[in-house]
N, C-alpha and C positions, 0 to 999 in steps of 0.2 A: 595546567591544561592537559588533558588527556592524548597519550600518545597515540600513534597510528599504529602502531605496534601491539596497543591492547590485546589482552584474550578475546576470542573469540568468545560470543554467545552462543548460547545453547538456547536454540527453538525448541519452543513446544509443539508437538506433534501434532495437536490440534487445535487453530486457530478459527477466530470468530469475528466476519468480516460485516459490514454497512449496510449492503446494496439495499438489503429492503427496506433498511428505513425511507430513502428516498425515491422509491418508487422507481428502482432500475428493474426490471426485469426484459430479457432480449428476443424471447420467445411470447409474452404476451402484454400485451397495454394496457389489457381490462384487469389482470393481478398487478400490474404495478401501480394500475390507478386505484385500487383497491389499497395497496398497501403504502402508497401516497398519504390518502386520506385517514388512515390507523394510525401513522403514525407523526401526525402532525400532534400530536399530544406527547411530551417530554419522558411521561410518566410512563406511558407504554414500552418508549424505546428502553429504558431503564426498567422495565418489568421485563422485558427480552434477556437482556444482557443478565439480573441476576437467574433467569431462568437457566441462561448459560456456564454462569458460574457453578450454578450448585449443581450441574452436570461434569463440573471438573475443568472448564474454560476457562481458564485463567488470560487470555491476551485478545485485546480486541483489534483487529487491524482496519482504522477507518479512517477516511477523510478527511480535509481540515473543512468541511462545509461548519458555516457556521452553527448548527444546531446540536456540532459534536463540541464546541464550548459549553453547551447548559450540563453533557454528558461529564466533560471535565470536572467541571464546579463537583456536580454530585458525588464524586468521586475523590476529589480533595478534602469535602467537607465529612465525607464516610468511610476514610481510610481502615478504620479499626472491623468494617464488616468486610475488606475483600483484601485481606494478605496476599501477597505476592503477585498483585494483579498489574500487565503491562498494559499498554500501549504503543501499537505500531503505526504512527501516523502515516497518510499515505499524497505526498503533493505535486503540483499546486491543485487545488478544486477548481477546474476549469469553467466550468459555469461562472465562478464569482470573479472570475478576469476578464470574462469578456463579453460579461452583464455590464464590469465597470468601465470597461474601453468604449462599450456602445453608447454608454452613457455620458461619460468626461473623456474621452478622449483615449490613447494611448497612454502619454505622459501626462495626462491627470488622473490615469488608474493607477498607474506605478506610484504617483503622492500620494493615494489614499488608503497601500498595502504597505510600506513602508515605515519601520516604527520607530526614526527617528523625523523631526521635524527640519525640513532643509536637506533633510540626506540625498536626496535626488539631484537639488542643486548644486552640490557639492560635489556629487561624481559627475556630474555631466557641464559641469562651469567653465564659461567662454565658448565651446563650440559640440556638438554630442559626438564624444569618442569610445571607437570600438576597439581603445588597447584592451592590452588582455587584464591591464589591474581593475581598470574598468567593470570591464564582466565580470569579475570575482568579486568586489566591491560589491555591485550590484544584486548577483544573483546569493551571495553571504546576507544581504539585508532582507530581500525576499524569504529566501529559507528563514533568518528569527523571527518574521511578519507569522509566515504561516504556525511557526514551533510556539508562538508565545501561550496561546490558548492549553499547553500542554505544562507549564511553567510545574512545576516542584512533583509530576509524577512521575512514572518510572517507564524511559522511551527509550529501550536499548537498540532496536533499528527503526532508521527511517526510510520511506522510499520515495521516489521518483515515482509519480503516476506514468503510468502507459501513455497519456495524451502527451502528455511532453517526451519521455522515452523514446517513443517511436516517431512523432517530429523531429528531433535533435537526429533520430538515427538516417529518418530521410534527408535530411538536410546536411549531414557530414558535419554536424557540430560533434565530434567525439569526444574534443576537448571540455564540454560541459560536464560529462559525468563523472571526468577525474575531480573539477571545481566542485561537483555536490560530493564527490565520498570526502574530499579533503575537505571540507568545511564541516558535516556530517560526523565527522574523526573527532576533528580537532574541538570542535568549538559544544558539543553534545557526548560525547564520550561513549557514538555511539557508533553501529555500523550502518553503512551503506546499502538499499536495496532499491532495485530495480525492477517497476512491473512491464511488462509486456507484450505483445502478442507476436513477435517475432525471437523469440527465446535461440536459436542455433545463429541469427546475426548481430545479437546484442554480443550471446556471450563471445563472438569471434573479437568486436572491439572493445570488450571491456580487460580483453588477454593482451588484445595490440598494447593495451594503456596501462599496465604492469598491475590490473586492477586483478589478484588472484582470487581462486576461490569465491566468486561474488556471490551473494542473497536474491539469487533472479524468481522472483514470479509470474507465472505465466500460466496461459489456459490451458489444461490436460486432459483429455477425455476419449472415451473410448470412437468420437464419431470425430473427432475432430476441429470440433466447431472452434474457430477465432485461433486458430493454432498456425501459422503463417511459418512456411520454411520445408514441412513436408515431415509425414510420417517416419519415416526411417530416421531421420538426422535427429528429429526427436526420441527418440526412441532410445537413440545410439545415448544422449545427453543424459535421459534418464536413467539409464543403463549403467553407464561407464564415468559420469562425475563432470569433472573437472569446474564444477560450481553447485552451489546450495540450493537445492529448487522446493519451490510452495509452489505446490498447487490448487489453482484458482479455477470456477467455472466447473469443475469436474461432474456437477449435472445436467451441463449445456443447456441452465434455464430450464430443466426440470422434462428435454427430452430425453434422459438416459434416466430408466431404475435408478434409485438408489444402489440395491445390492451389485448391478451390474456394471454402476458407474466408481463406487470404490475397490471392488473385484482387480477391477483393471487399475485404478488409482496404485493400490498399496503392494503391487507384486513388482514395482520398480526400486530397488535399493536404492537412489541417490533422490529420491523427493523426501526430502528431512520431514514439510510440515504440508496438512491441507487445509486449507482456510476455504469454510461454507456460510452462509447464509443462512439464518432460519428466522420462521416470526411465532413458532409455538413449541414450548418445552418439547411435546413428544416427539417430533418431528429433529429436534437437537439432538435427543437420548437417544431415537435409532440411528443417528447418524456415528456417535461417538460411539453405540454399541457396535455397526458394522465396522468401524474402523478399527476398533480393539480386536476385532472376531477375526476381518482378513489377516492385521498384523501378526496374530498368534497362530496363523496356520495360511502361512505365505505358501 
């Protein structure tokens, strides 16, 4: 089993992230419902992604929504066209938790994400307990629920979506996010990441929880947008380290330039990698070409 002590990985500088397959965009409804409808077709989202490749993308960081399983498949079965190509899964997919709570229940969604039969009954057997073997028990069987879709590719970080992230964080569960890096560690041989949108009060407890150096993701950009904690402190983080930072959002939904919104992105030394969205080759190529252009004349 994989120590906690592993080598660190090495991020790629430029990372290729979901949102438009499913029709997120936060600045307009009529392009997300545009690109909703494009890409309800498998073959598309897969004509994206090798578009991205052959731009030099090598790592996809997405969801565990279930339409990133048919992504998987394709991708197991055509190993030999995309050499050294990862996956960053990103969880839980909150839509599909609380589609199935609306629907069965609380504890009849937790039996229908759970991938062993009875494993529910088993940790929660005679009366529902919130020791802490409990919660680790538990939140260990949810994490292989979401990882199995991902089964024999190459998933060196995993992350914690921001919906749960920044729940656990309003709620003082701190202790959850030592259970997902040590589970995350040990049981995937991989590292730990963390999305967010309050990046200067994660990373304060993820230092309280001896959790060094962490993989935080978080929104960067030059207006602001979804960036919770304040300019400066951010600024100081990008600045001066003391954790791995991707950055996410860095078009705020497509109100900042391009050129003016990596400008600003790439003149921070401590943001390792940025992870964008795109739905057409050209659109990919100027992205990866302005990043190459700021990085070479910081």
């Amino acid at each position: 089993m994989p120590s906690s002590s592993q080598s660190r990985h090495t991020m790629d500088r430029i990372l290729f992230g979901d949102n438009q397959f499913f029709g997120v965009n936060h600045m307009s409804e009529e392009k997300a419902r545009a690109q909703a409808m494009r890409f309800q077709d498998i073959d598309a989202v897969i004509k994206v992604l090798d578009d991205a490749y052959f731009e030099g993308i090598k790592t996809f960081m997405c969801t565990t929504h279930q339409k990133i399983s048919a992504v998987c498949d394709h991708f197991r079965a055509n190993r030999e066209r995309y050499p050294g190509y990862q996956f960053y899964p990103c969880m839980p997919y909150a839509h599909k938790y609380a589609n199935a709570a609306a629907e069965h229940g609380m504890l009849g969604a937790l039996r229908s994400f759970l991938p062993q039969e009875n494993a529910l009954g088993a940790l929660l057997s005679g009366s529902i307990s919130f020791a802490r073997k409990d919660i680790e028990g538990l939140a260990g069987l949810l994490i292989d629920a979401e990882m199995k879709m991902f089964a024999g590719l190459d998933t060196p970080v995993v992350f914690l979506q921001n919906v749960a992230t920044d729940f656990l964080l309003g709620l003082g569960f701190d202790e959850a996010f030592r259970i997902f890096a040590a589970h995350v560690r040990e049981r995937y041989g991989a590292e730990p990441g963390f999305i967010t949108m309050n990046a200067p009060r994660l990373l304060e407890k993820l230092t309280q929880l001896g959790i060094e150096n962490p993989i935080i993701c978080a929104s960067i950009n030059n207006l602001f947008f979804r960036m919770c904690g304040g300019q400066q402190v951010y600024e100081e983080i990008m600045t001066r380290g003391r954790c791995r930072l991707i950055a996410m959002s860095v078009f705020a939904s497509g109100a900042v330039p391009p050129e003016q919104a990596l400008e600003y992105v790439c003149k921070f030394p401590n943001i390792e990698s940025i992870v964008f969205g795109a739905s057409s080759r050209r659109n990919i190529a100027q992205t990866v070409k302005l990043i190459e252009q700021f990085d070479a004349n910081p």
